[in-house]
N, C-alpha and C positions, 0 to 999 in steps of 0.2 A: 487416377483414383478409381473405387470401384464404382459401377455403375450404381443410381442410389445413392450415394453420399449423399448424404444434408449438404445445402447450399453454405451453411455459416460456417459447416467441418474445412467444404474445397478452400475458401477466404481463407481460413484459420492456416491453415495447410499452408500455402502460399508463405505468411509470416516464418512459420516453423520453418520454411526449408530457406530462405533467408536468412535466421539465426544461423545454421547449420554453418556457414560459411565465417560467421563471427563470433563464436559463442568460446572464442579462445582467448577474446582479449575483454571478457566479463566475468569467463570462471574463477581467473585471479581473486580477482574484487569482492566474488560472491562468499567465498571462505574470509578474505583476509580481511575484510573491511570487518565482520562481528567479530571476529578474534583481536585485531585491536580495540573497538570501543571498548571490550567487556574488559582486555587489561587494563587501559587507561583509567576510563569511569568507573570499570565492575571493583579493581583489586586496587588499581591506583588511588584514585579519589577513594573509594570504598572503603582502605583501608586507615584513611583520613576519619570519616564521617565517622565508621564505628568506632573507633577509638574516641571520639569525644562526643560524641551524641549516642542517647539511650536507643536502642533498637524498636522500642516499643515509639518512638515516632515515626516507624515506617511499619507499623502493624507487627512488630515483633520479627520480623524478617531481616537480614544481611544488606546492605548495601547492593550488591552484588546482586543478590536475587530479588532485589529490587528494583534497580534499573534497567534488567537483561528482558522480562518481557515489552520493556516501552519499545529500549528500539529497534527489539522486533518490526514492532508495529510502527517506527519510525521507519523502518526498511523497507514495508509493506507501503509504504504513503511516497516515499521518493522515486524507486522502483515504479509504481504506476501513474507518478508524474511524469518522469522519465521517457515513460514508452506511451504517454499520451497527447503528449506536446510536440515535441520536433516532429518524432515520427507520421501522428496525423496531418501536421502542415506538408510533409515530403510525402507523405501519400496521395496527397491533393496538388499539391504546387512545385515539388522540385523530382520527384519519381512518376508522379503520375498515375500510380501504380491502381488506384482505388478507380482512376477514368477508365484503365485495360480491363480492370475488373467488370465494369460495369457495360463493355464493350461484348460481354458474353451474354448468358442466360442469367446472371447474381443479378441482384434488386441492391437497391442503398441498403434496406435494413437485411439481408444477408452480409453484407460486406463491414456492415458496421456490427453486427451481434461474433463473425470471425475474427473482425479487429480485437473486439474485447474479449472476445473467450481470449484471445494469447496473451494479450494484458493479464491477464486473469492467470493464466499460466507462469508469467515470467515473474509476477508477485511471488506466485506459488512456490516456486524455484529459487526468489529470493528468502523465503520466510523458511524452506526449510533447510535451508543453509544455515541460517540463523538459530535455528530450533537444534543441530546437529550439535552448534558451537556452545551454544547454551547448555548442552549435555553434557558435552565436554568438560563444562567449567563446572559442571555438580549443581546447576539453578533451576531443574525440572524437580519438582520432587513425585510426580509418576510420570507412566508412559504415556494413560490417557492425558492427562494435563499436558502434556506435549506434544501429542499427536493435533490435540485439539484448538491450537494455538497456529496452525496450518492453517485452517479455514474461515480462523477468525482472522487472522491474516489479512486472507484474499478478500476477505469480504468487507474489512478497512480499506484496501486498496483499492478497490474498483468503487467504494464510496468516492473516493479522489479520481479514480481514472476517468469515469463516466462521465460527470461535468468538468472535467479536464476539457475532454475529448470534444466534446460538445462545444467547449470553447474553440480551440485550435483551431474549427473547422470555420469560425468567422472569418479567422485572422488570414490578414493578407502579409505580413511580418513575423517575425521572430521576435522582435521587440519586447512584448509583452510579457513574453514565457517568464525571460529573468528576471521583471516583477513579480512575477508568481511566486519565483521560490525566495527571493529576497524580502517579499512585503507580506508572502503570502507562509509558505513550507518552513522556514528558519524560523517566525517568531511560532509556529504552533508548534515545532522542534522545542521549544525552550518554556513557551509555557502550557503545553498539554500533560503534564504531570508526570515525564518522562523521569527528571533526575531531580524530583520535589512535589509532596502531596501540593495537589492545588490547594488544601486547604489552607496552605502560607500566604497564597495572593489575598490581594483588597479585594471586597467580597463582589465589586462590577464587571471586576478582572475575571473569579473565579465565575462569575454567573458566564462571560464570556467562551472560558472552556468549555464551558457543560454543556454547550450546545455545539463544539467541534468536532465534527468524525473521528481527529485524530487522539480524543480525550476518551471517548468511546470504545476507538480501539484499543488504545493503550490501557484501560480498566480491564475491558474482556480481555486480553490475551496475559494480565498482570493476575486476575482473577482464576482463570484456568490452570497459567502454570504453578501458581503459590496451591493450589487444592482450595480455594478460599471462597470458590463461586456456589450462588445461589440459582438455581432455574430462575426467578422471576428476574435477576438482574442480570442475568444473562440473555434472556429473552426480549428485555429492555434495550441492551445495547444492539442486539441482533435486528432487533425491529426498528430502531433508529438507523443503523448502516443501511439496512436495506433500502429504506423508504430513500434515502439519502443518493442511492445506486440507481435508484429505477426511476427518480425524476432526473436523474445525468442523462441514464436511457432516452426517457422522452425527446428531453432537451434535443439531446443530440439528433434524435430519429427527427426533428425537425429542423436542425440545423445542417445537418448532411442533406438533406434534400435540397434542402435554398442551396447550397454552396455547387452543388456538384449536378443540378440542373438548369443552373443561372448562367 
């Protein structure tokens, strides 16, 4: 690389040119996984729901263009579980990869800020897959509302990646992980307001949402593509992911140290 690089760019780099070598057996999935929910859920079910429920219970909108921003941000929350779980435990304990790293001139927090810039990347990668297919199906109604449902994306994602990550780096197991998505990714799948206003849940339930990353994301990116967003509630949910991302940050930046100097 050239001389000068940021130390977080040479990390990041590293991950990208590893992709490089497998990014043929994700591109499938990257397309084909939102092109089926949106026919299942979007037209399949969708076409269930409007026919016998009034539109004006989901704000006047489609079935369709209803549930196509969630799982976006459903995409954007798997995708940076995904690449913050196994992959940090095999950077640590079965590649090694992050010990070579740090066998150089990189620092932990270089090697962990590269780690999640790609994170942050492969979200990126996944949401505008998703934002493509969503166009496709006619459920953006502008370009800025879809352009801008990229960032809110990533920035759901790395709410979940960063204390992911931050976890992984205890674990001495894999074990854990599929707790995570089992007890943890599947029920906020089903009740963060994805394919039903949370205002249908029991109001302990619905107080529960409100305070999930992935209810936050899925309002902002449901909010920007419908044209339906307000700056202070957009601001709100952007101020709650973040604060959300940057104690993952901490976290981690103290957890990668114990682990990979101990």
């Amino acid at each position: 690389m050239p001389v000068g690089t940021p130390a977080p760019v040479r990390a990041m780099a590293y991950f990208a040119l590893a992709y490089r070598r497998t990014w043929r057996a994700s591109v499938m999935t990257t397309f084909v996984n939102p092109t089926l929910y949106l026919l299942a859920m979007g037209v399949g079910l969708g076409t269930f729901v409007d026919s016998h429920h009034p539109v004006a219970s989901l704000g006047g909108v489609s079935y369709l263009d209803y549930v196509a921003p969630g799982l976006a941000a459903v995409a954007a929350t798997t995708t940076a579980a995904g690449e913050a779980l196994f992959p940090v435990m095999g950077a640590i304990k079965w590649q090694r990869t992050y010990i070579a790293m740090l066998s150089t001139p990189l620092r932990v927090g270089d090697v962990l800020a590269g780690h999640l810039a790609w994170m942050a990347t492969r979200v990126a990668m996944a949401v505008s897959a998703y934002v493509l297919v969503m166009a496709a199906f006619g459920t953006i109604s502008s370009a800025w509302g879809g352009a801008a449902v990229i960032p809110a994306g990533v920035l759901t994602g790395m709410a979940f990646a960063a204390p992911l990550a931050a976890f992984a780096a205890t674990q001495d197991s894999e074990g854990g992980f599929t707790l995570i998505f089992r007890l943890g990714i599947v029920p906020l799948f089903l009740f963060s307001g994805v394919f039903f206003p949370i205002s249908s849940l029991p109001g302990w339930l619905r107080l529960v949402a409100y305070v999930t990353p992935l209810w936050n994301g899925v309002d902002l990116c449901r909010r920007l593509t419908l044209g339906s967003s307000s700056a202070p509630e957009v601001a709100l949910h952007v101020a709650y992911l973040g604060a959300v991302a940057l104690a993952g940050v901490a976290a981690a930046r103290v957890t990668y140290r114990r682990r990979l100097f101990t």
